[in-house]
C-alpha positions as a Markdown table, in Angstrom:
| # | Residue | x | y | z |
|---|---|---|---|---|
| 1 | Unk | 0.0 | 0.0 | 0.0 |
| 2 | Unk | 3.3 | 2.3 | 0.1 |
| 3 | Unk | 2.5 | 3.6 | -3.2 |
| 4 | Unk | -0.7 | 4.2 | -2.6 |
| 5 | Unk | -0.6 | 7.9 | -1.5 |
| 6 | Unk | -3.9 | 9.4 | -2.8 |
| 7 | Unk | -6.8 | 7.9 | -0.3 |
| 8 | Unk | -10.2 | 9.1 | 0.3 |
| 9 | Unk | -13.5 | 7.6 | 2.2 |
| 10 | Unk | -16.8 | 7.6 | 1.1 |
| 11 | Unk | -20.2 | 7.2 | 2.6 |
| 12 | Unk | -23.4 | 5.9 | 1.2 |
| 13 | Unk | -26.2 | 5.1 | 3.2 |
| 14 | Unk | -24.6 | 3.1 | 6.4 |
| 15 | Unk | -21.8 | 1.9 | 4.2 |
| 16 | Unk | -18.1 | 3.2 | 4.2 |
| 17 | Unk | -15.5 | 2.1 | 1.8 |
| 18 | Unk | -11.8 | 3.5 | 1.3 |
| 19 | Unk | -10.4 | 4.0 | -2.0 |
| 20 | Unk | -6.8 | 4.5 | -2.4 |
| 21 | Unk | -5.2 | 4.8 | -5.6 |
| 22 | Unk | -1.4 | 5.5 | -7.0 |
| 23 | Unk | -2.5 | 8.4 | -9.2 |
| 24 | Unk | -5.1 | 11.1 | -8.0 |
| 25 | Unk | -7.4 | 11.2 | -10.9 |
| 26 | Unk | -8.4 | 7.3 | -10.1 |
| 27 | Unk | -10.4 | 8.6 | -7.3 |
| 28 | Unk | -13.9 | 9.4 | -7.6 |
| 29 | Unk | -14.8 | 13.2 | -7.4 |
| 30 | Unk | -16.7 | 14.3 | -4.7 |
| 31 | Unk | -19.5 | 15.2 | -4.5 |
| 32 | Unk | -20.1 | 13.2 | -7.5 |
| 33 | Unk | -21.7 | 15.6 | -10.0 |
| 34 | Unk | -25.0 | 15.9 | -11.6 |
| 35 | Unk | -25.2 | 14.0 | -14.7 |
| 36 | Unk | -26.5 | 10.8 | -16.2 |
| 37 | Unk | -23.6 | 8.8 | -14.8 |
| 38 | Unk | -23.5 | 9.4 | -11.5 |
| 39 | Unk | -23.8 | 7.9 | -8.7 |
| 40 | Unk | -26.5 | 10.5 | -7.4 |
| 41 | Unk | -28.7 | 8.4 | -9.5 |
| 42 | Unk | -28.4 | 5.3 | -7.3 |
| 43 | Unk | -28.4 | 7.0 | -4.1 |
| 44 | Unk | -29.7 | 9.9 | -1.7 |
| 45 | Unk | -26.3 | 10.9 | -1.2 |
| 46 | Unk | -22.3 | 9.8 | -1.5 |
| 47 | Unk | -20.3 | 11.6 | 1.3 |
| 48 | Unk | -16.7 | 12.1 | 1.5 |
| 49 | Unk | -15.1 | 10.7 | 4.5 |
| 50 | Unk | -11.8 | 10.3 | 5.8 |
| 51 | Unk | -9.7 | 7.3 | 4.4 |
| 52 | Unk | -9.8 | 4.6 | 7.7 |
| 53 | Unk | -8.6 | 1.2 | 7.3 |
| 54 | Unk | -11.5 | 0.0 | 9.5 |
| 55 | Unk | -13.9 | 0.7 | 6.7 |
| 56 | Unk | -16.8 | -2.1 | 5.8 |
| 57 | Unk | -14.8 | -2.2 | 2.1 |
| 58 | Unk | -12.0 | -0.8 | 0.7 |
| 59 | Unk | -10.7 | -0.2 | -3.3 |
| 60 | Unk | -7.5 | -0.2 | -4.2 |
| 61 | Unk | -6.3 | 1.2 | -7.6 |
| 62 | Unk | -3.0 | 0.9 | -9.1 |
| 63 | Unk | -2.7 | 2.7 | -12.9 |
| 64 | Unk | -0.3 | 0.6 | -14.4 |
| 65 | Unk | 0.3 | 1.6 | -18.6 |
| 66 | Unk | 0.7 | -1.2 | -21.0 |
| 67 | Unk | -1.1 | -4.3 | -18.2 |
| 68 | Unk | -3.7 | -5.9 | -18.8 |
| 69 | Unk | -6.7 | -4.8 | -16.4 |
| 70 | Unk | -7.4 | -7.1 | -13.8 |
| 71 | Unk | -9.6 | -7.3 | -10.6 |
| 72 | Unk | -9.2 | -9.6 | -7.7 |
| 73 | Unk | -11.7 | -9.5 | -5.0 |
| 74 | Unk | -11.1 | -10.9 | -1.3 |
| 75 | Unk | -13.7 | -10.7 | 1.2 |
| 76 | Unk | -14.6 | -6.9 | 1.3 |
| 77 | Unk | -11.0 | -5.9 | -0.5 |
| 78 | Unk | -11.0 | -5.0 | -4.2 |
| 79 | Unk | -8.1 | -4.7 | -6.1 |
| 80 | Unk | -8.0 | -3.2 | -9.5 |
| 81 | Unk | -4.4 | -3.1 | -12.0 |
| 82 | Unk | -4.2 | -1.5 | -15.5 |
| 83 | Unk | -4.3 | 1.2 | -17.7 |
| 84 | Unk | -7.2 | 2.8 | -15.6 |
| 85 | Unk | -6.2 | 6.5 | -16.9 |
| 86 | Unk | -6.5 | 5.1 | -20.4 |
| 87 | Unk | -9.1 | 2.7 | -20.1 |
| 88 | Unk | -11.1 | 5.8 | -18.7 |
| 89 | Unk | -10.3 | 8.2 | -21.1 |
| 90 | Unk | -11.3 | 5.9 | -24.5 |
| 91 | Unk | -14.1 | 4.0 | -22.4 |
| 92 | Unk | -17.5 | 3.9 | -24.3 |
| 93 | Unk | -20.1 | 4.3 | -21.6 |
| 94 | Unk | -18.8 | 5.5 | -18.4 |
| 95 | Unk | -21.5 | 4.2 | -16.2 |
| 96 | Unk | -20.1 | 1.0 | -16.8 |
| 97 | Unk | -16.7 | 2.3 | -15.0 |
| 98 | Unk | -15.5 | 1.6 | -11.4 |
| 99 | Unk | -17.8 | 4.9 | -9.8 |
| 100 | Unk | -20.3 | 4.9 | -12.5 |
| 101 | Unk | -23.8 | 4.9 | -11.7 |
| 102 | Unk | -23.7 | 0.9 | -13.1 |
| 103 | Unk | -20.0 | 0.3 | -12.3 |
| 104 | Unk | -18.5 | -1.3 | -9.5 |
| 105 | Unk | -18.8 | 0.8 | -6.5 |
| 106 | Unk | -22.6 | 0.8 | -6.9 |
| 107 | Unk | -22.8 | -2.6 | -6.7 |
| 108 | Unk | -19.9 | -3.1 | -4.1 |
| 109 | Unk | -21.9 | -0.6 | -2.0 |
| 110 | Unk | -25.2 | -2.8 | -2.3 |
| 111 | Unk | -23.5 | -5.9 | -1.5 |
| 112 | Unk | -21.7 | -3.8 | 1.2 |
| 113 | Unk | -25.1 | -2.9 | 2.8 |
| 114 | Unk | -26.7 | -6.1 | 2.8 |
| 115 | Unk | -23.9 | -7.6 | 4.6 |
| 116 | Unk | -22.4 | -5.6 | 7.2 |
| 117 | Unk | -25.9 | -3.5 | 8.3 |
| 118 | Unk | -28.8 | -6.1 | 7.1 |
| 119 | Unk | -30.0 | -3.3 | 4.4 |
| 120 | Unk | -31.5 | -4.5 | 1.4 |
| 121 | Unk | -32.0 | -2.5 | -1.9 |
| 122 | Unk | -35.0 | -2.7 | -4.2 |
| 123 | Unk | -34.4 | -1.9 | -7.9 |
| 124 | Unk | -37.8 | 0.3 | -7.8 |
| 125 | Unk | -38.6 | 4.2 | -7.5 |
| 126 | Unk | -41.2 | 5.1 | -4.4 |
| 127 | Unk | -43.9 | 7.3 | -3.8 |
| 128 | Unk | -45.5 | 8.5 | -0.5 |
| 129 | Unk | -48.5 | 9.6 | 0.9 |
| 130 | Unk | -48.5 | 11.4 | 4.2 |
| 131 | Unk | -51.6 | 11.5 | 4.9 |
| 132 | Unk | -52.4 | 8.2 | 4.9 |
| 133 | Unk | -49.0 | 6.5 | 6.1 |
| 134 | Unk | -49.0 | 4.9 | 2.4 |
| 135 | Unk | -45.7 | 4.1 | 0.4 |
| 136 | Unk | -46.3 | 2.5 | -3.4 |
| 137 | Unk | -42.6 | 1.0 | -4.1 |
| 138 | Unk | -43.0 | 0.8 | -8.2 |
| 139 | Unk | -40.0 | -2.3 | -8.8 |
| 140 | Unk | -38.8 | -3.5 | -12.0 |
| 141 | Unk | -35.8 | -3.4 | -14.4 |
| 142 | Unk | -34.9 | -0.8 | -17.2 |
| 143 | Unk | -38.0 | -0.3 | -19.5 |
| 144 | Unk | -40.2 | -2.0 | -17.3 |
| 145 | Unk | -42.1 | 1.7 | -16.5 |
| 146 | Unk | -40.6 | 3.0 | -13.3 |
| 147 | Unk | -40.5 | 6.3 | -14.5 |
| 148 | Unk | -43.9 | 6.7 | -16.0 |
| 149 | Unk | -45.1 | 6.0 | -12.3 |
| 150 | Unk | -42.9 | 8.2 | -10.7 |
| 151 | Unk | -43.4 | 11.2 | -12.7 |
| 152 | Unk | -47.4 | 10.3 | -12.9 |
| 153 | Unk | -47.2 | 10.2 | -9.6 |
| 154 | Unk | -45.5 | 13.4 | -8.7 |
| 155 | Unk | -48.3 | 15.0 | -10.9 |
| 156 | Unk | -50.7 | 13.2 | -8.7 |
| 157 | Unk | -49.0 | 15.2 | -5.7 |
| 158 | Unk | -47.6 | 12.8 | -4.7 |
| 159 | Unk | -44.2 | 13.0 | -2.1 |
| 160 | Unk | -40.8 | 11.3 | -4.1 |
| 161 | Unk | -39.2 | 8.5 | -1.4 |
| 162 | Unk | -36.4 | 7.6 | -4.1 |
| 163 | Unk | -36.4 | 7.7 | -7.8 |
| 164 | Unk | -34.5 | 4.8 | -8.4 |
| 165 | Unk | -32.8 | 2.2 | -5.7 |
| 166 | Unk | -35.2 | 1.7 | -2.5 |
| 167 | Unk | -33.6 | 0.6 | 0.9 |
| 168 | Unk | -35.0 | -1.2 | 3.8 |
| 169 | Unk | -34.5 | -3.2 | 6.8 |
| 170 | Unk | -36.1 | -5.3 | 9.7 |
| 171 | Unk | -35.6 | -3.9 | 13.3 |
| 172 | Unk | -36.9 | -6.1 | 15.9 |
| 173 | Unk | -39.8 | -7.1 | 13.3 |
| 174 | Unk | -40.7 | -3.7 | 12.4 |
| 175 | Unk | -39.6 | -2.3 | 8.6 |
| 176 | Unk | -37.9 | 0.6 | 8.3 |
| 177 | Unk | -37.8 | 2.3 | 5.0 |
| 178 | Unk | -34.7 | 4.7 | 3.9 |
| 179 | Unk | -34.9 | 7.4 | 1.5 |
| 180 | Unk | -33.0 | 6.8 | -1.9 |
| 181 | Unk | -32.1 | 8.7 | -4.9 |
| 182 | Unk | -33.9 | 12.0 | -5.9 |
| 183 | Unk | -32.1 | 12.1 | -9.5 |
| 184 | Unk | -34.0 | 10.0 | -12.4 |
| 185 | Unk | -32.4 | 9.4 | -15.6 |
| 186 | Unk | -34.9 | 10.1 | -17.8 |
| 187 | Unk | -35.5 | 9.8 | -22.0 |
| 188 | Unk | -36.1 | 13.2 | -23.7 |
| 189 | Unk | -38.9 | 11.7 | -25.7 |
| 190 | Unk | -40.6 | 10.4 | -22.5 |
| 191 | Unk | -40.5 | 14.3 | -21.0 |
| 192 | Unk | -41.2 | 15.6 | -24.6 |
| 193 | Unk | -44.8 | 13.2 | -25.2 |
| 194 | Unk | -46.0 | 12.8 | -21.8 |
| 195 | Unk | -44.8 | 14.9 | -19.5 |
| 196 | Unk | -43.6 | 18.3 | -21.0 |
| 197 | Unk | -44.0 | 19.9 | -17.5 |
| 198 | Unk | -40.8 | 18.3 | -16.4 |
| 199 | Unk | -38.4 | 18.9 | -19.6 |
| 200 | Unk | -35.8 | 21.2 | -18.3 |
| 201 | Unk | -35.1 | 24.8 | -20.8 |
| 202 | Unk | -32.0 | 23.3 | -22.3 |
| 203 | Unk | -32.5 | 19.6 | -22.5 |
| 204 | Unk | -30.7 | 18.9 | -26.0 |
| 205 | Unk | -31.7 | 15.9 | -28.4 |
| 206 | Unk | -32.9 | 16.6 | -31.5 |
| 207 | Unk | -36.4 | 14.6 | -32.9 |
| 208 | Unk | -34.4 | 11.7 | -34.1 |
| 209 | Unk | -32.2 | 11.1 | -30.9 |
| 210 | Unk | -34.5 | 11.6 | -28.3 |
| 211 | Unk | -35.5 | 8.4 | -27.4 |
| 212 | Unk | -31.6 | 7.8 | -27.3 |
| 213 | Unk | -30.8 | 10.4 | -25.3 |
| 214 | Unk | -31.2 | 10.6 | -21.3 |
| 215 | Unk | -30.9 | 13.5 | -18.7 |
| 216 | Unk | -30.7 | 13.5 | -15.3 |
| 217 | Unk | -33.4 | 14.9 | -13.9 |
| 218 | Unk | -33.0 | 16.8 | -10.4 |
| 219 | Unk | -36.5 | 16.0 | -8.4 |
| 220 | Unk | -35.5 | 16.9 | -5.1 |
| 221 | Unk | -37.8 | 19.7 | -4.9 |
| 222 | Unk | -40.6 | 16.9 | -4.8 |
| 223 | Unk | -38.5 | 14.7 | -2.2 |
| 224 | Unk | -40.4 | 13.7 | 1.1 |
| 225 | Unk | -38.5 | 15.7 | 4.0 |
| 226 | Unk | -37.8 | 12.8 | 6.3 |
| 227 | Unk | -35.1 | 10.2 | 5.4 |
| 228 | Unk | -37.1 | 7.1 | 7.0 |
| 229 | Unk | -40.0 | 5.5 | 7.3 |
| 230 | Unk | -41.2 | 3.3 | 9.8 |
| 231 | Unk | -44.1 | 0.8 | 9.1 |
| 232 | Unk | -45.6 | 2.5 | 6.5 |
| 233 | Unk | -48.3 | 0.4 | 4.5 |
| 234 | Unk | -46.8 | -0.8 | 1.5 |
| 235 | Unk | -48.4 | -1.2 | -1.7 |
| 236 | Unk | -45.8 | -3.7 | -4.6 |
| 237 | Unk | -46.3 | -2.8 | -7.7 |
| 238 | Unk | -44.3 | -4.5 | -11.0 |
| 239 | Unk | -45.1 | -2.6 | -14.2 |
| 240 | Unk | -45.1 | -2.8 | -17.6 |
| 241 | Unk | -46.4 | 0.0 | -19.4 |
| 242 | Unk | -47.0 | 0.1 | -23.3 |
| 243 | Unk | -47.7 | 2.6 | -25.2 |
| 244 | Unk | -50.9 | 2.3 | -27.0 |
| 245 | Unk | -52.8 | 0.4 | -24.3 |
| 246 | Unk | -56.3 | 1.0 | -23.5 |
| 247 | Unk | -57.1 | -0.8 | -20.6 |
| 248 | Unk | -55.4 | -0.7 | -17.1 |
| 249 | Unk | -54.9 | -4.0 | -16.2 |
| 250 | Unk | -53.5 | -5.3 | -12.5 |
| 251 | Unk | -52.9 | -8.6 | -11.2 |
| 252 | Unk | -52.7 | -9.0 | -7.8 |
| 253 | Unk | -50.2 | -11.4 | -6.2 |
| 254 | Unk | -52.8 | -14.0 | -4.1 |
| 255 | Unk | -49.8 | -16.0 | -2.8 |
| 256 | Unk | -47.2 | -14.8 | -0.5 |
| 257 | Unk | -44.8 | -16.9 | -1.7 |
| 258 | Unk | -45.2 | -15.2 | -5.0 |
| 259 | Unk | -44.4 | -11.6 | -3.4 |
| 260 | Unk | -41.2 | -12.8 | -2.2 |
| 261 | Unk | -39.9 | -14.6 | -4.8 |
| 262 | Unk | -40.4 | -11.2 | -7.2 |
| 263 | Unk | -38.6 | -9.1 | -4.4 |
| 264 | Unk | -36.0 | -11.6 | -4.1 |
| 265 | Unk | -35.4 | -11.5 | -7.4 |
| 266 | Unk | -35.5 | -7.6 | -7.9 |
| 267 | Unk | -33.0 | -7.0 | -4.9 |
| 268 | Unk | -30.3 | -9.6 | -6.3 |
| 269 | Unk | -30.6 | -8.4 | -10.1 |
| 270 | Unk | -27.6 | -5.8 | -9.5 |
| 271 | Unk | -25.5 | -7.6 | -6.5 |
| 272 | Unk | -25.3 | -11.2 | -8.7 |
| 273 | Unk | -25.4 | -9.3 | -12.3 |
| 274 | Unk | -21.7 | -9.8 | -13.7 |
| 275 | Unk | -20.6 | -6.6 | -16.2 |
| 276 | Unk | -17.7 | -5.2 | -18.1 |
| 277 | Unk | -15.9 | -2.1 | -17.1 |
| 278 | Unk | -14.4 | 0.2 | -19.6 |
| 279 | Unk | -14.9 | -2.2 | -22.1 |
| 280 | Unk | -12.4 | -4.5 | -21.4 |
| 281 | Unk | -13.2 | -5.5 | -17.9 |
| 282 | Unk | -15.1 | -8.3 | -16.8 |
| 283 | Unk | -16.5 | -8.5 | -13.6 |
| 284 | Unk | -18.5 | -11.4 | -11.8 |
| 285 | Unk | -21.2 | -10.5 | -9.4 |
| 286 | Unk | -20.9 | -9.9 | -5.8 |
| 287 | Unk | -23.5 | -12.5 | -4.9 |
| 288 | Unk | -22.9 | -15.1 | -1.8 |
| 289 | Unk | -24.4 | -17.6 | -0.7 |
| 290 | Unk | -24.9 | -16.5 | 3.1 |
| 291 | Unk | -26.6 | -13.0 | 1.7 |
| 292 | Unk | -28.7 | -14.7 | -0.6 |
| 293 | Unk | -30.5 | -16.9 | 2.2 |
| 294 | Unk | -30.7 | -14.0 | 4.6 |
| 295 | Unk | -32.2 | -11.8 | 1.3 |
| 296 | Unk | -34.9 | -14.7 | 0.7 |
| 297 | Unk | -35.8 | -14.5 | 4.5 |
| 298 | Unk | -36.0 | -11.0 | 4.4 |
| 299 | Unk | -38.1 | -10.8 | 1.8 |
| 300 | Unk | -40.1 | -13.5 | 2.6 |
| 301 | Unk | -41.1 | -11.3 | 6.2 |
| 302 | Unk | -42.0 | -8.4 | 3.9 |
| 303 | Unk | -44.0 | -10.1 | 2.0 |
| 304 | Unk | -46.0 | -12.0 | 5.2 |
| 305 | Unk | -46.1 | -8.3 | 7.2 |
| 306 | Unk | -49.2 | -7.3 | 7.9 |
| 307 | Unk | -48.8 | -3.9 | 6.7 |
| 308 | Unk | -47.5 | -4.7 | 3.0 |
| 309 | Unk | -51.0 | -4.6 | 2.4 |
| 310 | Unk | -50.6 | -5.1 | -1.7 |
| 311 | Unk | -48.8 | -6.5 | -4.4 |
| 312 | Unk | -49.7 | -6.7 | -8.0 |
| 313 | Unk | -48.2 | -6.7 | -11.2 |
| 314 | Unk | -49.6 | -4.0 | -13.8 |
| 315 | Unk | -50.1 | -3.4 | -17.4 |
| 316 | Unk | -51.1 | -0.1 | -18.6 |
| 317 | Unk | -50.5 | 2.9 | -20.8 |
| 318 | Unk | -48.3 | 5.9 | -19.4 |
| 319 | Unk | -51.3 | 8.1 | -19.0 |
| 320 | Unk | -53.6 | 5.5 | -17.4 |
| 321 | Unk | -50.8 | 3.8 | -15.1 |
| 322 | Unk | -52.0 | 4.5 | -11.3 |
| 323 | Unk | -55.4 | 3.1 | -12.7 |
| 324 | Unk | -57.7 | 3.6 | -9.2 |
| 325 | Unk | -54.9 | 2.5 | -7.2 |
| 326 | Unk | -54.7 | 5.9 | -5.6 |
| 327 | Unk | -58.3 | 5.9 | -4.3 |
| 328 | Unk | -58.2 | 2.2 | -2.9 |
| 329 | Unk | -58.1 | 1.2 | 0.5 |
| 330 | Unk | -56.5 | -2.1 | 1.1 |
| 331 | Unk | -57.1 | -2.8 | 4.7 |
């Protein structure tokens, strides 16, 4: 570690990693800025914190010109050799890059949460409502219609939990809910068709890219002021919106069993998903065995609490999405 002499801490959530590296552009900058690729689209908020050794995780990062990149993980120690200053500066699609907003230390983080504080992390946006202690948790992949529901939903008056990763945890048999990202990466043509009222003044893409083209979408202004919720009822929802579609069609999950096998699912999609960096890197997922059984028991006590009080799949248009699932009472 002698040549390491740039070092930095970070802090997302309840997780702390140090980062060291033998050249100082290898580190992440922080606070990460405000663009499609960062990590303010995964999470609330990434701190800077002193380097400690005593971390949960650490990254190491040695730029070597002319290796071959390679990654070798122990435990909760990372280490990364090769051209990183290159790789960076010729790489493709930076979110697929160690601090990218799909690169390693997002999913390091996830696995970092599950296993040293017992938080788990939904690949969903959420939506509250005060007034009736009500949080809709909207959870599905890219292009599965997370966005139409959150922005929908924000027109609705709705209060924005997170736009895009959703954490949670059991305390002595209670769920506790923790704010996530208020930063959406959204398509121009989504904005442009349905919901003008968010395009930002100077979003770019011209007619022929802007289905191509993504912005990051600053909605803290519509973020719920607390960062937690305890015991809120919880209504599941998996979408899949079409354009075109008539009808509002929702399929409620009858079986418990069901419910957790679709959260279970949804929280391991980015810890066990394996990914190339910079183009030239692959990496396996983080996925163990002892997390995965404690995930599946997790989930299986969300699914049986009393006050998850709904879960459904959906299939609807964009403007017809929250069919009457606003007005329902489910207890």
């Amino acid at each position: 570690m002698s040549e390491m002499v740039f070092r930095t801490g970070v802090r997302i959530l309840e997780a702390t990693v140090a980062l060291a590296g033998n050249r100082k552009s290898l580190l992440p900058y922080l606070p990460p800025p405000l663009e499609v690729k960062s990590l303010l689209t995964d999470f609330r908020a990434v701190d800077r914190i002193p380097y400690s050794s005593r971390a949960d995780g650490r990254i190491t990062v040695r730029d070597r010109p002319g290796v071959r990149p390679s990654y070798h993980l122990s435990g909760t120690r990372a280490v990364f050799n090769g051209p990183f200053v290159e790789l960076t500066r010729k790489a493709s699609d930076l979110r697929f890059s160690l601090w990218g907003n799909q690169g390693f230390l997002y999913r390091f983080t996830l696995m970092l949460l599950e296993l040293k504080h017992g938080i788990f992390s939904l690949h969903a946006c959420a939506l509250y409502q005060p007034q009736r202690h009500r949080l809709f948790v909207v959870a599905g992949g890219a292009g599965s219609g997370k966005t139409v529901f959150l922005l929908s939903g924000l027109e609705r008056r709705m209060a924005l939990f997170s736009t895009e990763t959703v954490h949670f945890r059991k305390v002595r048999g209670r769920f506790h809910w923790f704010k996530g990202s208020l930063v959406d990466n959204v398509r121009i043509g989504t904005l442009r068709r349905h919901f003008p009222g968010f395009l930002p003044g100077a979003s770019g893409g011209s007619s022929g890219t802007e289905w191509q083209t993504k912005i990051a979408l600053d909605l803290s202004s519509f973020g719920w002021p607390g960062d937690r919720l305890v015991e809120p009822e919880t209504v599941i929802l998996f979408p899949r919106i079409e354009e075109g579609r008539e009808e509002f069609i929702i399929s409620p999950f009858h079986d418990y069993c069901q419910t957790a096998k679709s959260l279970f699912d949804n929280v391991t999609e980015k810890i066990a998903e394996s990914v190339v960096l910079y183009d030239r890197l692959p990496v396996l997922g983080l996925d163990r065995t002892d997390l995965a059984q404690e995930r599946w028991r997790t989930g299986e006590a969300l699914a049986r609490n009393s006050n998850t009080v709904f879960c459904a799949s959906v299939l609807a248009s964009p403007r017809c999405c929250w069919g009457d699932l606003l007005d329902r009472e489910f207890l």
